[in-house]
PATINU-11435 format. One record per residue: residue in three letters; x, y, z of N, C-alpha, C, O in turn. Coordinates in steps of 0.1 Angstrom, whole numbers, plus 2048, in hexadecimal, padded with zeros to 3 digits. Atoms other than C-alpha are relative to their C-alpha. Example, Ala and Ser with C-alpha at 12.3 -4.5 7.8 and 13.67 -1.06 7.14 Angstrom:
! residues 2
ALA8097F480087B7D384E80980C80081380C807 SER7F77F58008897F58477F880B8087FD816809 
! end
This chain:
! residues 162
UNK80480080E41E6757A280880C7F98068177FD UNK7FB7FB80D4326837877F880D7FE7EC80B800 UNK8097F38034246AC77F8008037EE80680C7E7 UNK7FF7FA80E41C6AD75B7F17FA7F97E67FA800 UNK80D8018064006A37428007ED8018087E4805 UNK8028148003F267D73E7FF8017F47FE80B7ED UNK7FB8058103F766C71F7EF7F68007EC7EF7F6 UNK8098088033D765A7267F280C8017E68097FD UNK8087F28003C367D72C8008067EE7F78097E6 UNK8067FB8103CC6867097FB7F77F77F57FB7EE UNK80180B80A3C86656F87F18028007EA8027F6 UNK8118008013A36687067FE80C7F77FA80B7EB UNK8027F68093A26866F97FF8007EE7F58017E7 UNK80080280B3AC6826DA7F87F37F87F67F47EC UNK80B80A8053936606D47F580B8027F58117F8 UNK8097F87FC3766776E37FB80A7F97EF80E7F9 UNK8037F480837C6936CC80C7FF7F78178047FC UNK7F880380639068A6B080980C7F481480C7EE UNK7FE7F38093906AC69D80880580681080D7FF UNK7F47F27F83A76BE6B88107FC7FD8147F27F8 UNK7F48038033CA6C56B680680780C805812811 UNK7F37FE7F03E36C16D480E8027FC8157FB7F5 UNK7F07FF8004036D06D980780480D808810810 UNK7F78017F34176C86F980780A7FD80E8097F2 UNK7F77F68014296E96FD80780080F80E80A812 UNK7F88037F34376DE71F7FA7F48047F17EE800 UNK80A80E7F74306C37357F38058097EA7FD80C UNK80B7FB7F44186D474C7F980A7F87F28127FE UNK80A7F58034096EB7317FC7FC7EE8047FD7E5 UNK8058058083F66DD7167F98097F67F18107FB UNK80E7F78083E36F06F57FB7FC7FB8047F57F5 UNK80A8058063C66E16E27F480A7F87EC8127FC UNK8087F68093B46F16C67F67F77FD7F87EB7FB UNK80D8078053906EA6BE7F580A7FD7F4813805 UNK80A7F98083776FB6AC7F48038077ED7F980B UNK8077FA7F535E7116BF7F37F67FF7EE7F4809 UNK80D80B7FA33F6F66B98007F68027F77EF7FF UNK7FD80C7FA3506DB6CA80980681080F800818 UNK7F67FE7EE35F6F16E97F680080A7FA7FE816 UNK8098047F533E6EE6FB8047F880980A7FA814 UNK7FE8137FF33F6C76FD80D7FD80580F7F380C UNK7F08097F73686C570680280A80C80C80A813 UNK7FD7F77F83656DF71C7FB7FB8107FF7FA81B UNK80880B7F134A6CA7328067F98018087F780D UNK7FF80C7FC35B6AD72E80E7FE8098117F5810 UNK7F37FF7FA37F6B973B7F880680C7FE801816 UNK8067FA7F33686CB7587F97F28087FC7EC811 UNK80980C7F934D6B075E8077F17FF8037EB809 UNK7FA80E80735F68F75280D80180880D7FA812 UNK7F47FE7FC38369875B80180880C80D808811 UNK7FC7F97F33826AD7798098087FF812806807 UNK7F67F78063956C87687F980B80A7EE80880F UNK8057F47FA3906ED77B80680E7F68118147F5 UNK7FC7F380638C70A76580680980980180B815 UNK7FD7F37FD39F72776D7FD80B7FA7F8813801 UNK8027F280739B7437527FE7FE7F77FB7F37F6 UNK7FF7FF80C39874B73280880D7F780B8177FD UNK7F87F58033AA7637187FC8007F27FA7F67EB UNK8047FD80C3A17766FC80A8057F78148097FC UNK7F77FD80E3B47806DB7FD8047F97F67FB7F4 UNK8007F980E3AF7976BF8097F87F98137F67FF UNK7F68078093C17816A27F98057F47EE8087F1 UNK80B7F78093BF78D6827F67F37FA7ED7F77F3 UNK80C80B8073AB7686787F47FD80A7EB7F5808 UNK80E8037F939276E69780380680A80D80D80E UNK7FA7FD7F238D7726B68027F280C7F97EC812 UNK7FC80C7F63A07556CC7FE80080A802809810 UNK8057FF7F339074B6ED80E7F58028127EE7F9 UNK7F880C7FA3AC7357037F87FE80E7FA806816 UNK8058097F539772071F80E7FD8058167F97FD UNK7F68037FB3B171C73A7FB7F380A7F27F6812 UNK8098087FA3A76FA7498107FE80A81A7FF803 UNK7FC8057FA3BD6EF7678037EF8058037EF811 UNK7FE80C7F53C56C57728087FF8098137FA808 UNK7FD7FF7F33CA6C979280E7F78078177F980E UNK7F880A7F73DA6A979B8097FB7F680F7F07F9 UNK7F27FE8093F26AA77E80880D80281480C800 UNK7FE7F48013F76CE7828038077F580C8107F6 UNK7F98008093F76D17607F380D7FB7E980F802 UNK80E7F78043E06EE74B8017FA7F280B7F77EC UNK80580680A3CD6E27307FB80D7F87F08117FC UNK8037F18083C97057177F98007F57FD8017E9 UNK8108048123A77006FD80080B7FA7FA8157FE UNK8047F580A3AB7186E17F77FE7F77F57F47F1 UNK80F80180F38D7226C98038077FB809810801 UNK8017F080838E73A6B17F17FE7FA7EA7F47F8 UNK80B7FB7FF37074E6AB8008077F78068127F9 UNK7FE7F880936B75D6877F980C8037F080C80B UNK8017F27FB3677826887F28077F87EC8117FB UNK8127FF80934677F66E7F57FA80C7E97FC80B UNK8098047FA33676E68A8057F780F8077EB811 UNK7F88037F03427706B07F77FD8067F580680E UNK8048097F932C75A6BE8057F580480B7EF7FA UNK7FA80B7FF33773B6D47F37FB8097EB80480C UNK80A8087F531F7266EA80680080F8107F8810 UNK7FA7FB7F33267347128007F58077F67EF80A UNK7FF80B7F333471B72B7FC80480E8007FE818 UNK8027FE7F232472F7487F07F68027E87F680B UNK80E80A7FE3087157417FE7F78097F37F480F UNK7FD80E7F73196F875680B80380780F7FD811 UNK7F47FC7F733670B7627FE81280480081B7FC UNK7FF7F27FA33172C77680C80480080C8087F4 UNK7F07FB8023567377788048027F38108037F1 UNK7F97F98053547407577F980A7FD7FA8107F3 UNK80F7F07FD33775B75D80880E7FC8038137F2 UNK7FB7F57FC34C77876180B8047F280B80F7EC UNK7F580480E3687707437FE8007F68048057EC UNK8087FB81034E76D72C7FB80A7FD7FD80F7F2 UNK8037F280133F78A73280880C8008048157FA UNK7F27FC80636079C7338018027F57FE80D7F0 UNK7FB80480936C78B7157F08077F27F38077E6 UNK80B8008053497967058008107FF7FD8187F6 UNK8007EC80034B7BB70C80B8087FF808814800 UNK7FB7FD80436E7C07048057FC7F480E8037EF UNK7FE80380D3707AE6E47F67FC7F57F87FA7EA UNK80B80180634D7A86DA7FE7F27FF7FA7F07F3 UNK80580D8033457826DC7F780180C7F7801818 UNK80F8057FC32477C6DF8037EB8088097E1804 UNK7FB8117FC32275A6F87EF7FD8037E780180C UNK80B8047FD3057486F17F87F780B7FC7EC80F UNK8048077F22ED74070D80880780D801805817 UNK8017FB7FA2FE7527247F980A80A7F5815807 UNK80A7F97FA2EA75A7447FF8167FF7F581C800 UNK8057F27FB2F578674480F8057FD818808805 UNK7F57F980A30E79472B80080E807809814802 UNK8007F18003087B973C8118028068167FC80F UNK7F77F97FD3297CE73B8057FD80D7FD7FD815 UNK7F88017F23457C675B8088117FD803819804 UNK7F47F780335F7E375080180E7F480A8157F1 UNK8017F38083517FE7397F38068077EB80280F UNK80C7F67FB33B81A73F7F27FA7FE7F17F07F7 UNK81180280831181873C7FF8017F57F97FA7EC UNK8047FC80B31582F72580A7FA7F58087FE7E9 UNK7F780881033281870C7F77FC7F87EE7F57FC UNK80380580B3278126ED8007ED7FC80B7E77FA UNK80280F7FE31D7EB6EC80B7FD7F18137F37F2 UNK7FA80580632F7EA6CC80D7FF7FE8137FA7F4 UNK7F47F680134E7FB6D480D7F380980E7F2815 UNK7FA80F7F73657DC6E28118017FF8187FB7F7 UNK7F27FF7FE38D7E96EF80A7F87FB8157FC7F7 UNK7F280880239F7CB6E97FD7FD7F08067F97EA UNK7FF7FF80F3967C96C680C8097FA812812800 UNK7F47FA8083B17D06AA7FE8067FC80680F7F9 UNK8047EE80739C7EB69A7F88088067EE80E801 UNK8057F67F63937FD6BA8068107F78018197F1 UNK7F87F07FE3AD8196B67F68007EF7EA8007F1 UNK7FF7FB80C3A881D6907EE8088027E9814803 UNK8107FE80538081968D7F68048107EA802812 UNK80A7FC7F83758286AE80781180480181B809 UNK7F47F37FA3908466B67FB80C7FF803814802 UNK8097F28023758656AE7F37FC80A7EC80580D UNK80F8007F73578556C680480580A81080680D UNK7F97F47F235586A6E87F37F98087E77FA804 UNK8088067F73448587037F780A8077FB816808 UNK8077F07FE32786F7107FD7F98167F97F081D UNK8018027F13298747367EF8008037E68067FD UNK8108007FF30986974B7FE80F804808817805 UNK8057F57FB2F4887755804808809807814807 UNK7FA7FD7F32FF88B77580F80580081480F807 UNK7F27FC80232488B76B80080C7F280980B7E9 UNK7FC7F680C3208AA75180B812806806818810 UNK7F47F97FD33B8C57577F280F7FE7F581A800 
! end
């Protein structure tokens, strides 16, 4: 078999969910934009339906949001299928796919505590990579870290005071 995408994988796609927009950017690496209250639903269906295997996810400061990219894998094309959402920055909530998919437990909650998206329903948002003591609202990979945080001073625990 031929290593690239199916032409009958996207067609479903595109009957199934007619709002998205595909752009073959290789043969084996596909992008699809869809709008965060429809990435639930294609996200199951390339997992549960298609036998797609997430790998990761990736977050983005942009200045129109904040962009999640779902890295879904088809295995037996070897092709990666790349789900972008954008996520307006008035209201970073998305609905959490660790509901039906565990593998992305860890990504969201990441993606959650360095850029601030709230993921609804997820089982346990607590901090992977900042201190106790970080500031819950204080989020690194944001575009106006440096500017709007550059005077706060992290307070060492107890234990650690000089």
């Amino acid at each position: 078999m031929k290593k690239e995408y199916s032409k009958k994988i996207l067609d479903e796609i595109s009957t199934k969910f007619p709002d998205v927009s595909i752009k073959i950017h290789a043969p084996r690496r596909i992008y699809i934009k869809i709008s965060r209250e429809k990435l639930f639903d294609f996200a199951k269906f390339l997992h549960n339906e298609k036998g797609f295997r997430f790998s990761i996810a990736t977050g983005i400061d942009t200045r129109d949001g904040i962009e999640i990219i779902y890295h879904f894998s088809h295995d037996e094309a070897g092709t990666y299928y790349n789900i972008k959402t954008l996520i307006p920055k008035d209201d970073l909530k998305i609905k959490s796919l660790a509901t039906f998919l565990p593998a992305t437990n860890w990504i969201e909650r990441e993606i959650h505590e360095l850029l601030g998206v709230d993921f609804v329903g997820h089982p346990n948002l607590i901090p992977l990579l900042t201190a106790e003591t970080w500031p819950a609202d204080l989020c690194p990979l944001r575009r106006d870290y440096a500017d709007e945080h550059k005077d706060i001073k992290i307070s060492k625990k107890p234990w650690e005071a000089s």
